[in-house]
C-alpha positions in Angstrom: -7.7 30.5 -2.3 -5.6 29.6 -5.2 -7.3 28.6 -8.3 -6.2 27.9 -12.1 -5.9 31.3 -13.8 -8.4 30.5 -16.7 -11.1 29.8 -14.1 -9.8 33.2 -12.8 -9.8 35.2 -15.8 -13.3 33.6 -16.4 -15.0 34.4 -13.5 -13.9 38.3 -13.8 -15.5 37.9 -17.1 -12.2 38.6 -19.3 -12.8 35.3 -21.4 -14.4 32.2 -21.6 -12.0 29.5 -19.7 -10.7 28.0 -23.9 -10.4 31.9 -24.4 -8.6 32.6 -21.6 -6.1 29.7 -22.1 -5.0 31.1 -25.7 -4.1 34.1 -23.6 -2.0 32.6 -21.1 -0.1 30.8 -24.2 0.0 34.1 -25.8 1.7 35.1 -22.7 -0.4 38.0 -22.4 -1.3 37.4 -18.7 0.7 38.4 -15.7 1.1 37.5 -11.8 2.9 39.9 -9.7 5.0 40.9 -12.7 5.8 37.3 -13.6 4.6 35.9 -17.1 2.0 33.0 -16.2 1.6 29.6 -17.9 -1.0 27.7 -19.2 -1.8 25.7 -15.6 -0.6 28.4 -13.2 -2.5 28.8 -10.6 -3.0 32.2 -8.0 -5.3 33.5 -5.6 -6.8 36.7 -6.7 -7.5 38.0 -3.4 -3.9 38.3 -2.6 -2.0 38.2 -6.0 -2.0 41.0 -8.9 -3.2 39.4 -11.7 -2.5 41.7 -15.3 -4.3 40.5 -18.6 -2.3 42.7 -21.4 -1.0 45.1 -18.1 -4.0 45.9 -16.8 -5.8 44.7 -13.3 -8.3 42.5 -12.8 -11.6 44.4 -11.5 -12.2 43.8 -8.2 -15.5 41.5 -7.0 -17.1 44.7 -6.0 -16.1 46.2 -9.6 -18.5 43.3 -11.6 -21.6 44.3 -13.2 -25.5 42.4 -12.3 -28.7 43.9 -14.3 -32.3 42.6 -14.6 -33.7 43.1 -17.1 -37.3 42.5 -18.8 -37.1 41.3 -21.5 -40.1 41.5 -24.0 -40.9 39.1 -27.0 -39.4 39.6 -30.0 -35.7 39.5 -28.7 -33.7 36.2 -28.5 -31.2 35.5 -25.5 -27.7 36.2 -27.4 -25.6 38.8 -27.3 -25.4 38.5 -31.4 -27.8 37.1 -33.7 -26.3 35.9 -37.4 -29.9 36.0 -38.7 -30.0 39.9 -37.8 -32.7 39.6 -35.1 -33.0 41.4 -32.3 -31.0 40.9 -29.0 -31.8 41.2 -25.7 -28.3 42.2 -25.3 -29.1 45.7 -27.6 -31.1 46.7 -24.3 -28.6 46.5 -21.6 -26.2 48.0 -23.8 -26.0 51.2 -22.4 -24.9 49.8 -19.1 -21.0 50.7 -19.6 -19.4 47.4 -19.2 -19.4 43.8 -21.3 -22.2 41.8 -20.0 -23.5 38.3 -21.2 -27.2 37.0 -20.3 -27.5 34.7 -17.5 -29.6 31.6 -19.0 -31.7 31.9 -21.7 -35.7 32.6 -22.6 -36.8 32.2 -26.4 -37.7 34.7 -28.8 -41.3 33.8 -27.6 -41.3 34.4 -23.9 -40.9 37.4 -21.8 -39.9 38.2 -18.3 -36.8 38.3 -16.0 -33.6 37.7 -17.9 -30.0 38.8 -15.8 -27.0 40.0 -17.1 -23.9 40.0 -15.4 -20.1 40.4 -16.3 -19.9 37.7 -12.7 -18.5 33.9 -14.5 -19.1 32.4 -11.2 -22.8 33.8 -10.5 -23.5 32.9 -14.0 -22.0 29.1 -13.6 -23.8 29.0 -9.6 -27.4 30.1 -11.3 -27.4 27.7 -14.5 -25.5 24.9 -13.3 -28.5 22.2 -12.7 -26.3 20.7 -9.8 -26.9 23.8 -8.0 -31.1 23.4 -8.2 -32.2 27.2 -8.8 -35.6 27.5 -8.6 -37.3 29.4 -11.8 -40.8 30.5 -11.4 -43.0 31.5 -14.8 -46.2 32.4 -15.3 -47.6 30.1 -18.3 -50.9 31.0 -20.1 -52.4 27.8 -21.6 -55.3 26.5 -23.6 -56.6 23.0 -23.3 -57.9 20.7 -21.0 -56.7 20.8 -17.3 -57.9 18.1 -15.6 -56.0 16.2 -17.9 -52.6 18.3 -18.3 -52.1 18.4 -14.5 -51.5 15.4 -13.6 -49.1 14.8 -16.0 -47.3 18.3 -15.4 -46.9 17.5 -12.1 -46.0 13.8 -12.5 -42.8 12.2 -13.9 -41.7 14.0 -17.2 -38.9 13.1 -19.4 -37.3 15.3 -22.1 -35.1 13.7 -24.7 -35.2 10.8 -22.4 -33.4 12.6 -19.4 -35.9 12.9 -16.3 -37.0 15.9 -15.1 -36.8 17.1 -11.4 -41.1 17.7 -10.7 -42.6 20.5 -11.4 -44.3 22.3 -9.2 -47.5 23.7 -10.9 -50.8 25.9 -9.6 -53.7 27.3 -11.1 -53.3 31.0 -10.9 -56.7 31.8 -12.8 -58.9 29.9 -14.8 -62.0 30.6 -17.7 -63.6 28.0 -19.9 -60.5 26.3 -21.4 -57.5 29.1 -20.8 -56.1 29.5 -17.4 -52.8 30.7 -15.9 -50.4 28.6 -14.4 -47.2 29.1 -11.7 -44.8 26.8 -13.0 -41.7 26.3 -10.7 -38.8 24.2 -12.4 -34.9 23.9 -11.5 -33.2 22.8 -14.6 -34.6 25.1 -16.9 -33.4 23.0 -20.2 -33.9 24.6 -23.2 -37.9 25.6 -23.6 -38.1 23.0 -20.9 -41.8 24.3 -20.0 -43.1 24.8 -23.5 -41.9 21.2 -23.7 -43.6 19.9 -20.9 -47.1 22.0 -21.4 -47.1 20.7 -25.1 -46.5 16.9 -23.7 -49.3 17.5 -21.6 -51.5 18.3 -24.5 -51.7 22.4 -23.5 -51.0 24.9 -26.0 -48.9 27.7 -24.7 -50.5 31.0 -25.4 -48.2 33.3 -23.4 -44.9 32.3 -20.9 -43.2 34.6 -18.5 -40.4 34.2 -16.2 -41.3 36.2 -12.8 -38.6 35.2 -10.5 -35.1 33.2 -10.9 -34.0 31.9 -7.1 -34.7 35.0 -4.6 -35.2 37.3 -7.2 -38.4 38.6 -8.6 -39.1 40.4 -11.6 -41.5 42.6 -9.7 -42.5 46.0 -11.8 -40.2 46.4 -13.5 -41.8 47.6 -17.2 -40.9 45.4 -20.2 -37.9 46.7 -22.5 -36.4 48.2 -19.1 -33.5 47.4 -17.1 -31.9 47.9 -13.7 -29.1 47.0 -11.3 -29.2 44.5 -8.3 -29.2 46.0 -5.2 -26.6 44.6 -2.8 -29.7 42.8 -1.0 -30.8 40.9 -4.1 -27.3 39.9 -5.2 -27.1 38.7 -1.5 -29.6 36.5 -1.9 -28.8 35.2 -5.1 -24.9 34.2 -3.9 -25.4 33.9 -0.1 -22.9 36.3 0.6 
């Protein structure tokens, strides 16, 4: 199927779609020998498509890590402030990769990385409703945090989709919650634990649509199998 090239060159993980349209001006992009435009569109299961004269990798070619990522490490792939990067521990994987959402410097848990545009836009898009499930230890009163967890909840006056939230353990005033969002907004469930008067002692991601975290230690990475990547695109 044809599609404009910058969505192309985007999704193969060459450039961010404003990136790859200073290419195509630059004329540095080609399609079956022929010098492309800014708006030209191909198909790049049928045509050879050359950035600087050399192929596009091939949909089997692309890259798709999980890793665990500890706290301490912010989501970026470089920090101005010097901090540490998640990035710094998949990079020994060979290839350019970018992180697949986000979790703050404060959380841990299943972060992916993928060199894949269109994976990336499928899983963060909030059109596309990917369920993220974290496991939330919280101080404070339950009874009265539940029932506004699980009720309507509005960040920066934008509604949330519900949450759906269980009691995974509970002594005196701790316990440790499932919390299943779709959105996942920026430290959407920090947000909604501290609007329900909880304070948010420790927060890990365990799972991200089909995929779950599983063993995996902390610090350590490790490629999709075809299985898992099946279940995360449906192909």
């Amino acid at each position: 199927m044809e599609e404009r090239l910058q969505k192309i060159l985007s999704a193969h993980g060459v450039a961010s779609r404003r990136a790859a349209e200073g290419l195509l001006q630059a004329g540095r992009v080609k399609v079956n020998g022929l010098t492309a435009e800014l708006g030209s569109r191909a198909d790049p299961d049928r045509d050879v498509i050359t950035v600087d004269g050399r192929p596009l990798g091939r949909a089997e070619d692309r890259t798709y890590l999980m890793l665990h990522k500890p706290r301490g490490f912010v989501t970026t792939c470089a920090d101005e402030r010097g901090r540490r990067t998640a990035a710094e521990l998949v990079a020994d994987c060979g290839v350019r990769v970018w992180p697949v959402g986000r979790l703050d410097r404060d959380s841990e848990g299943l972060l992916l990385f993928t060199d894949d545009g269109a994976l990336t836009y499928a899983l963060t898009h909030p059109s596309h409703q990917v369920e993220k499930e974290y496991l939330v230890t919280v101080r404070g009163d339950l009874n009265l945090a539940l029932p506004v967890l699980t009720g309507p909840m509005a960040l920066d006056g934008v509604p949330l989709a519900p949450a759906r939230v269980t009691v995974a353990a509970r002594t005196g005033d701790r316990a440790r919650l499932s919390v299943v969002i779709h959105e996942g907004r920026n430290r959407q469930v920090r947000r909604m634990c501290a609007a329900a008067g909880l304070e948010v002692l420790r927060l890990k991601r365990i799972r991200e649509g089909s995929l779950s975290l599983g063993r995996l230690p902390p610090g350590r990475w490790r490629r999709l199998t075809g299985e898992e990547l099946r279940g995360l695109t449906g192909r």
